[in-house]
N, C-alpha and C positions, 0 to 999 in steps of 0.2 A: 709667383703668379699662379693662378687655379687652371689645374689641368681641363684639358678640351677631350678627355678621353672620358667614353664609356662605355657603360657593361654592353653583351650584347643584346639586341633587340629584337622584336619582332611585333608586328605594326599590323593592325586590322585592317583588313580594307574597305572603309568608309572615308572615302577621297573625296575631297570636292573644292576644286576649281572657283571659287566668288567669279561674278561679273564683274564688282566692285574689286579691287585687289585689297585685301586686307592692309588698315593702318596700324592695326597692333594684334600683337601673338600674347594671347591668353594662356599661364601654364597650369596647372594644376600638377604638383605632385602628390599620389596618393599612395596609402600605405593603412588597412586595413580601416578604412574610412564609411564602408559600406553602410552606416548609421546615417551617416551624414553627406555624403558627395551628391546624392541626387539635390539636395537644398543649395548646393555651391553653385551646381551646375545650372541649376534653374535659374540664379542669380545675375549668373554669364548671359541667359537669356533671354532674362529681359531687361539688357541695358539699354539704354536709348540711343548711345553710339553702334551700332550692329556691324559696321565693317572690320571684324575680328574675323580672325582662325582662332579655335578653341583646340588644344592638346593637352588632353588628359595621360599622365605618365603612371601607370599605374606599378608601383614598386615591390613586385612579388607579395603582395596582399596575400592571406591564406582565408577574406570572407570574400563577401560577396562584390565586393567594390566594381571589379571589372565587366559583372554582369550589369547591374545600377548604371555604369557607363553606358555600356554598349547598346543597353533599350533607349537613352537619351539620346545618343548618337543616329538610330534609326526616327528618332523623331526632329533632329535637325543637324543638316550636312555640313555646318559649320566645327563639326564635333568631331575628333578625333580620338581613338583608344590608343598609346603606345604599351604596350606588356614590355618588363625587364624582370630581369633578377634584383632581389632587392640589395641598394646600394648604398640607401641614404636619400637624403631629401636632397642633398645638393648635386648628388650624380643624377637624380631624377630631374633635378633642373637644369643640367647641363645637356641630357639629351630630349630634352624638349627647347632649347635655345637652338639644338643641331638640327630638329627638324621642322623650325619654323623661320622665316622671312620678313617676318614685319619692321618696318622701323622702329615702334616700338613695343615694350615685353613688359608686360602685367604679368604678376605670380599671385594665384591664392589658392592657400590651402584647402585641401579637402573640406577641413571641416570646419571654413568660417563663411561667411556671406558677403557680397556686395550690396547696395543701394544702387537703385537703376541708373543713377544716375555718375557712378562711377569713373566709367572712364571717359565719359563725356566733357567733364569738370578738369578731368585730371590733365586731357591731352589740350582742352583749352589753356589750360595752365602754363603747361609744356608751349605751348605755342607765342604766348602772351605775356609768359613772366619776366623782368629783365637779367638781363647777366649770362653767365653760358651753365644754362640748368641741363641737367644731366639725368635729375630722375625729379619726380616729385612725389607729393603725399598726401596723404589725408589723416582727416584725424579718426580716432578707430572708437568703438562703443564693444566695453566686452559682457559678456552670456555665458548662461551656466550652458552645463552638455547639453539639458531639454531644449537650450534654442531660445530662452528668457533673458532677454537684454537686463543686467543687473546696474549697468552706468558706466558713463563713459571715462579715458585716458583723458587725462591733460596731456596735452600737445603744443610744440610752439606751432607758429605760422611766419611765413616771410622767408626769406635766403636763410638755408643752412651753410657755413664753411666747414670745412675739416675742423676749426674750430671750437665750435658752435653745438658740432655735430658729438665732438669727446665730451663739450665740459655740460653738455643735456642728454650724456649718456642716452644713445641713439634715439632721439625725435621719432624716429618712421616707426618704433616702436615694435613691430609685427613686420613680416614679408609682401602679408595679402596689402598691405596699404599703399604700394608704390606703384607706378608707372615709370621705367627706366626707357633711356635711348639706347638702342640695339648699339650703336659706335660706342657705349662706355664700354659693352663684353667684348667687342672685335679689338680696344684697344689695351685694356686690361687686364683680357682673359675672364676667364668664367668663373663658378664657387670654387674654392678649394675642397676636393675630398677629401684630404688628410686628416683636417681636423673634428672633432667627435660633439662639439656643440658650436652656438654662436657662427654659424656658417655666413649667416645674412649680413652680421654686421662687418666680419671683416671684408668681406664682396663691397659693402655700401665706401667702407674706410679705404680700400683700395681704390676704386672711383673716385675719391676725394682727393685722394692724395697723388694720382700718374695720370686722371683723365686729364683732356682737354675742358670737359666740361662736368667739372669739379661741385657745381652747386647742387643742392638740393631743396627743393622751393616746396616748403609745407601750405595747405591750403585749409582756411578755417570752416572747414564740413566734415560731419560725421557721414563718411561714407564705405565704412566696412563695419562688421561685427567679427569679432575674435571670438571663439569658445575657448574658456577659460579654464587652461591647463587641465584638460582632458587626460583620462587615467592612463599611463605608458605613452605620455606623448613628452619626445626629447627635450622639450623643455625643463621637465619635472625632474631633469637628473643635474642638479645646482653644482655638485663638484666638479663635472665633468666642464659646467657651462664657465666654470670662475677659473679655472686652469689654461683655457682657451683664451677667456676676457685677459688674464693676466699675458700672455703672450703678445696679444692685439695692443693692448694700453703700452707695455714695453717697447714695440716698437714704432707704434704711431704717437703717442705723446709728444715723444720728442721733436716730431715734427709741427708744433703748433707755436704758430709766433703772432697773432694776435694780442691771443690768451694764456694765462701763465701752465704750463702744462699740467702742474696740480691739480688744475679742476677738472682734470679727465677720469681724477680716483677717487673724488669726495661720494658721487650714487655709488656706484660700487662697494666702495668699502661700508659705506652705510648697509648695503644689502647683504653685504658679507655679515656683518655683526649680527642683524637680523637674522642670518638664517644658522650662525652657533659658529660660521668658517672667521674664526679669531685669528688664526696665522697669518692669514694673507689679508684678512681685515686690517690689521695692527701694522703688516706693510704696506697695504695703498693709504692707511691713513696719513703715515709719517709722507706720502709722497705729495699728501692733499695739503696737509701741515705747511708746506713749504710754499705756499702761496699764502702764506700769513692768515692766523687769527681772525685777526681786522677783518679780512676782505671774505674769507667762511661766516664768520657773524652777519655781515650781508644777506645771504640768501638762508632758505627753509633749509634746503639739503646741507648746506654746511651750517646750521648752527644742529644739527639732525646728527650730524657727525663728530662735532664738540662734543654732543651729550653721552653719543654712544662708546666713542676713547675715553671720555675722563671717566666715565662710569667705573672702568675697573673690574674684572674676571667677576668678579660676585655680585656687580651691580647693573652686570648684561642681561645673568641670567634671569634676577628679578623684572628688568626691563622685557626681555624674550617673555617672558610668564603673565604679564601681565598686557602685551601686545595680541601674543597668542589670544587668549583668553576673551580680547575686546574683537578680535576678529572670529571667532569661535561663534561670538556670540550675534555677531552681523552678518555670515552666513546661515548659522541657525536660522534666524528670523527670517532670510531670504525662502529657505528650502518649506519654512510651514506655512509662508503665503504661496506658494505653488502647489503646494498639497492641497492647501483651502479651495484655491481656483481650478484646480483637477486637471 
């Protein structure tokens, strides 16, 4: 379970009491974001649902982040500064769960954005959708650093299982995309700090797996923006992220009895091959393998994964070389229509 402990604190005082009691606790953990957090926070504020607490966790940042906060916070009371030592994104989100009340808990990062109409959609969802949902989601549109939406994720929609949720290699995709109920963290505890990547999804996988209310209900609107893989931002560090995934796959696979557990390792190891990590590609293949052929030939991602095992050490690299290359070349084209448009 994810520890309930964190660093110590210390809390601005910019308090403010709603008339309305806030229906859901907005977190923001930040960490050297000061480019971007004033665009976040603007996003928080003009959602159409307004009965939020907004907590900004600002995690020992060394720019400007805190000050960016603090002048947004002086222009609306629903805004709160936490200052820590920096601990991680998931300690940062653990003590912004401690110091907020709402039934339910939006997280988005510093430096992506909402659509106004965010958690309006999302808590109707949450209110309306059947089964016992537990958190929900949306579908996400990602942007270079400038803030230029370049196109959106596929995403499913409809009830996620635990499932559903391994073998589409996590749906919610990003953190900023979900609306969680506060009784999933009071009964499964909170992020784990232990771990050094993939914080969110094993939080998401533990909720699936001990809550009461295990589902997770994707909604078909684009209503956040990701910035995409920002320079030093912990997603960029792949080994650290597929060490972690391999711990998570190990031991929640096994628990899926819909679906054959294999198809918890067919993205993965396709991503593994992709990105040159052939050790542990070549072992979630053989685990993906064992759901048969046949039933990989079915979908994009497994015949995606047929191609990249049989390939063969020297016909990865060709594959890598020529993947690179065609992406190379579709950012290219991206970064000189933004130059053109200034």
């Amino acid at each position: 379970m994810g520890s309930r402990e964190h660093p110590h604190s210390t809390i601005d005082r910019v308090r403010f009491v709603p008339k309305n009691a806030a229906v859901v606790s907005v977190i923001t953990p930040a960490y050297n974001v000061g480019r971007w957090i004033g665009e976040a926070i603007d996003s928080v504020r003009r959602q159409s649902e307004g009965r939020f607490e907004y907590v900004v966790v600002d995690d020992g940042s060394t720019d400007d982040t805190a000050d960016v906060v603090r002048g947004r916070a002086a222009l609306d009371a629903r805004i709160r500064l936490v200052s820590t030592t920096n601990a991680g994104s998931g300690a940062a989100r653990n003590l912004g769960i401690a110091e907020t009340t709402a039934p339910f808990v939006a997280f988005l990062d510093g430096d992506d954005r909402w659509h106004p109409e965010f958690l309006r959609r999302q808590l109707h969802t949450m209110h309306t959708a059947p089964g016992p949902i537990g958190a929900t989601f949306c579908h996400t549109r990602v942007m270079l650093e400038s803030g230029r939406v370049v196109g959106p994720r596929w995403q499913p929609a409809g009830p996620c299982d635990m499932d559903r949720f391994l073998a589409e290699n996590n749906p919610t995709h990003n953190g900023s995309s979900l609306v969680v109920r506060r009784s999933c963290f009071d009964e499964v505890g909170v992020f784990d700090t232990s771990i050094a990547s993939a914080v969110d999804l094993e939080m998401w996988l533990r909720i699936g797996a001990w809550s009461s209310t295990p589902l997770f209900y994707g909604i078909r609107r684009y209503l956040v923006d990701m910035r995409l893989m920002r320079t030093g931002s912990i997603s960029s560090n792949r080994t650290a992220r597929y060490e972690a995934l391999d711990k998570m796959l190990t031991e929640y696979a096994p628990m899926m009895t819909r679906l054959h557990p294999g198809l918890a390792f067919v993205q993965p190891a396709v991503f593994a091959y992709r990105d040159g990590h052939d050790e542990i590609a070549e072992r979630w293949a053989r685990q993906a393998l064992a759901a048969g052929p046949t039933r990989l030939a079915r979908s994009r991602w497994g015949q995606s994964l047929l191609g990249w095992h049989g390939a063969g050490p020297a016909g990865r690299v060709k594959m890598r070389a020529a993947r690179d290359g065609a992406r190379a070349g579709i950012y290219g084209g991206i970064s000189k229509v933004i130059q053109s448009v200034g």
